[in-house]
C-alpha positions in Angstrom: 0.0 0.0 0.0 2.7 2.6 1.0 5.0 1.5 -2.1 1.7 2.7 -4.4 1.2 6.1 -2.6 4.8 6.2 -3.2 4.7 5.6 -6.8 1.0 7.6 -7.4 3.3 10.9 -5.7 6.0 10.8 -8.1 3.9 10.3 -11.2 2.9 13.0 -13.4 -0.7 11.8 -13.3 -0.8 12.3 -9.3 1.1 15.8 -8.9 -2.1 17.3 -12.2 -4.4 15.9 -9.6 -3.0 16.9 -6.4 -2.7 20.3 -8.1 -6.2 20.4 -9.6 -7.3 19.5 -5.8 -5.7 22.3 -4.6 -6.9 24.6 -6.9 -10.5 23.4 -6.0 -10.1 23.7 -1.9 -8.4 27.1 -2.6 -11.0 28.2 -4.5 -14.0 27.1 -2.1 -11.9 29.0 0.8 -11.7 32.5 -1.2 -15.7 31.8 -2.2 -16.4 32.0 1.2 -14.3 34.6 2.3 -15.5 36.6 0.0 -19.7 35.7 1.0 -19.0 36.3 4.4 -16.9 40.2 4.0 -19.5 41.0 1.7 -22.6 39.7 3.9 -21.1 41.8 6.6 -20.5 44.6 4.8 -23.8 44.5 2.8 -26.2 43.3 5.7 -26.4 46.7 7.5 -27.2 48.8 4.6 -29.6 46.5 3.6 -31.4 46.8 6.5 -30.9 50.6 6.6 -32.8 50.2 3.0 -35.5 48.5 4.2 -36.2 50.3 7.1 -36.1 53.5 4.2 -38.5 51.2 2.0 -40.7 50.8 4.8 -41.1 54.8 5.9 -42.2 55.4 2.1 -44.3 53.4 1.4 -45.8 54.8 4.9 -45.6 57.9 3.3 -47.0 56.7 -0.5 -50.2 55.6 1.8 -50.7 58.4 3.5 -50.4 60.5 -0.2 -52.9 58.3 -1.6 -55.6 58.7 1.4 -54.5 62.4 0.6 -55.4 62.3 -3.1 -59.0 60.6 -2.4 -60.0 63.3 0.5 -59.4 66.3 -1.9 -60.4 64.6 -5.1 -63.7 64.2 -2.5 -63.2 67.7 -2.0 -62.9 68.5 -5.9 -66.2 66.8 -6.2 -68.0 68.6 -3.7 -66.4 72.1 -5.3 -67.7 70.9 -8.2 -71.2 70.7 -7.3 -70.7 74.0 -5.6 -69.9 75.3 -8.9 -72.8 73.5 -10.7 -75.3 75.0 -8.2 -74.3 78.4 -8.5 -73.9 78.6 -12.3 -77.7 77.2 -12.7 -78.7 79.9 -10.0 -76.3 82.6 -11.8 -78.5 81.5 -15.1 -81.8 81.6 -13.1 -81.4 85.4 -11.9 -80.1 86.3 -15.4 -83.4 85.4 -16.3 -85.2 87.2 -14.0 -83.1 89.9 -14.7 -83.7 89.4 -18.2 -87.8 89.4 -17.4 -87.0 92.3 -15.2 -85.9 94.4 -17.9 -88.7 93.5 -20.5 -91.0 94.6 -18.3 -89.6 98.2 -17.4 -89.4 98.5 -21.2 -92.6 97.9 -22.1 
C-alpha cells in the first residue's frame, strides 16, 4: 500500500491531480471569504434600506388617502360650482324678465 502512494506521488498523473485539488479547496476558501466580507458589509445597509423602504411606502399611503380626500373635496367644489352657475342663469333670467317689463 505505502510502495503505491509512493509511486502515485512521483507520477505526473498524481502531482495534475494533487494540483487540480488544490486549486478546487483554494478556491471554495476565497468563495467563502468573499460571501462572508460582503454579507457583513452588505447586511447593515440592507437593512438601513429596508427600514427606508418601509417609511415610504408609509408615506406613498398616507399620499394616496391624501389624493382621495381632496379629489372628495374637488367633487364637492364641483357641485358648488354646478349649483351656483344654474342659479347665476336663473337670476339672469329674471333679470332678463325684469328688464322687458320696465321697457314695455
Amino acid at each position: 500500500m505505502e510502495l503505491l502512494v509512493i509511486v502515485f506521488a512521483k507520477s505526473v498523473a498524481g502531482n495534475v491531480i494533487t494540483i487540480i485539488a488544490l486549486l478546487l479547496v483554494s478556491a471554495i476558501i476565497g468563495y467563502l471569504t468573499a460571501w462572508f466580507y460582503a454579507k457583513s458589509v452588505y447586511t447593515p445597509i440592507i437593512k438601513g434600506l429596508e427600514e427606508e423602504k418601509a417609511d415610504l411606502q408609509k408615506q406613498v399611503a398616507g399620499l394616496k388617502e391624501d389624493i382621495s380626500r381632496l379629489n372628495k373635496k374637488v367633487d364637492g367644489l364641483n357641485e358648488q360650482i354646478a349649483g351656483l352657475e344654474k342659479s347665476a342663469a336663473d337670476k339672469d333670467g329674471i333679470i332678463a324678465d325684469l328688464r322687458k317689463k320696465v321697457k314695455e
